[in-house]
Residue, then its C-alpha position, 0 to 999 in steps of 0.5 A: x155110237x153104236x145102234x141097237x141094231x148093230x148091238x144085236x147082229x149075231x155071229x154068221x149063219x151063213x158062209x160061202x166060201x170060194x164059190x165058183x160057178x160055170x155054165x159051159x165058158x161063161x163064168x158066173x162066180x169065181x171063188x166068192x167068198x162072203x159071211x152073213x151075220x145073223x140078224x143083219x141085212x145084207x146086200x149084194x150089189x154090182x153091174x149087170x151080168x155081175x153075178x148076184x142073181x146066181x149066187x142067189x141061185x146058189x144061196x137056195x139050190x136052184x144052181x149047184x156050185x163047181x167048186x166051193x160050199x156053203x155053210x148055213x147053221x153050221x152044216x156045210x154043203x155044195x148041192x142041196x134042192x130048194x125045197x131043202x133049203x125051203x124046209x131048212x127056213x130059207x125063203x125067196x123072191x124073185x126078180x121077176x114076179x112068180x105068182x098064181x096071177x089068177x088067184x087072190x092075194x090071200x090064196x097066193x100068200x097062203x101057199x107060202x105055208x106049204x111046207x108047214x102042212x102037216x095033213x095028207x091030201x086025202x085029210x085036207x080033201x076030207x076038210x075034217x078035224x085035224x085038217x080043218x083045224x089046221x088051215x084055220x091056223x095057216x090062215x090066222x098066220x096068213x091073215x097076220x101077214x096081210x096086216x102086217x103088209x097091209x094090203x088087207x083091201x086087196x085080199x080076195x082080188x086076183x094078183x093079175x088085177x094089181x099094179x106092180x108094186x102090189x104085186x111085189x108086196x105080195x110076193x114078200x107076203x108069200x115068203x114071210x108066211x113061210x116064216x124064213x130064218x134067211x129071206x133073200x130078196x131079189x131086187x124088191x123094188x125093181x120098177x117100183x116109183x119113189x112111194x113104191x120104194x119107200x114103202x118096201x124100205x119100211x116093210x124089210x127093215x120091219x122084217x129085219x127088226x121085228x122079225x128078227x129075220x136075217x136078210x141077203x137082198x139084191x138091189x140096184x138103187x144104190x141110195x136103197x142099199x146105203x140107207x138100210x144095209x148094215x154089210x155090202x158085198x160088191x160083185x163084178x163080172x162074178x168075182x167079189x171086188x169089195x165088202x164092207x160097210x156101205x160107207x167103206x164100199x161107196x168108197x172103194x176105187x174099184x167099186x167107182x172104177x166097175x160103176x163108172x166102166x173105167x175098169x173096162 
């Protein structure tokens, strides 16, 4: 039977195709090519050195492709910065944590809405009629985004006092205020315990359904990737070797063969 969720995963938003990526002889990605659909979450999975951090890197501008492009909403491109693809409504975590560890969750968070800042500095340095009325705004979504996380406890701590799986949930509320059509999520649940996990589980497919938010993460808990994803992409020594339904890739021989080493 088919879920709701499934009925409303909409036509791709975002198309690599024949991606390639070198640094000197190390190749990275060699011609990968993969869709993802709007709405869906979709998953990037394979050993370590597989290539998945760099095809993020790729996703949001940080790495420029030798060959190949990426399509999002329909316009193609092979170099693009990533306060361009910021602007464009794709935001991002990281595999380690990127915060200002000596400022409050609140504050950390509200620097996701950079780019949504209409006022010049010397506005906000005034703090006065439109400035102030626009921060009041951000920090409405703001506060909207700490409820939703629910971390409202911790809202005026420094990041650097919290424990790691805060941290992380915390680093997902940045990149929800910047109110992305595409997140990309790089191992969220990196070093986090079982309640940490399930925790975060709930939070990205509350993104997913409520949001309406397309979502690429990376992760290496596999029974994570099965449960929420609706695609997987399977990548091994930067060459794509599967893509599919988590049911059609756990079972895949040269899924098995990369995890298992029997292919090397």
């Amino acid at each position: 039977m088919t879920t709701a969720h499934e009925r409303r995963i909409g036509e791709p938003v975002l198309t690599v195709a024949e991606v390639s990526l070198a640094f000197g002889g190390v190749k990275a990605l060699q011609s990968v090519s993969f869709d993802v659909r709007q709405h869906e979450i979709r998953a990037i999975i394979g050993p370590n050195g597989a290539g998945k951090s760099s095809m993020l890197n790729v996703i949001n501008g940080v790495y420029h492709p030798q060959q190949g492009t990426v399509t999002y909403k329909g316009a193609a491109r092979r170099e693009v910065s990533p306060h361009q693809a910021a602007a464009q409504g794709i935001a991002r975590t990281f595999q380690n944590i990127a915060l200002f560890r000596g400022m409050t969750v609140l504050d950390n968070i509200m620097t996701g809405r950079n780019l949504k800042m209409r006022c010049n500095f010397l506005q906000q340095a005034l703090y006065w009629g439109a400035a102030q009325r626009e921060e009041l705004e951000h920090r409405r979504k703001v506060e909207e985004v700490i409820d939703f996380l629910e971390i409202q406890h911790i809202r005026k701590t420094p990041v650097g006092r919290l424990p790691y799986g805060l941290q992380k949930r915390v680093e997902l509320g940045r990149a929800l205020a910047a109110e992305p059509e595409l997140l990309l999520l790089d191992e969220p649940m990196a070093g986090m315990n079982v309640e940490e996990k399930q925790d975060m589980c709930r939070f990205i497919l509350d993104v997913n359904d409520q949001f309406g938010t397309t979502i690429v993460l990376i992760e290496h808990d596999m029974g994570v990737v099965m449960d929420i994803s609706d695609r997987v992409v399977v990548l091994d020594y930067g060459r794509k070797i599967a893509d599919g339904t988590p049911d059609e890739v756990r079972g895949d021989s040269k899924v098995i063969d990369a995890y298992l080493g029997v292919a090397h």
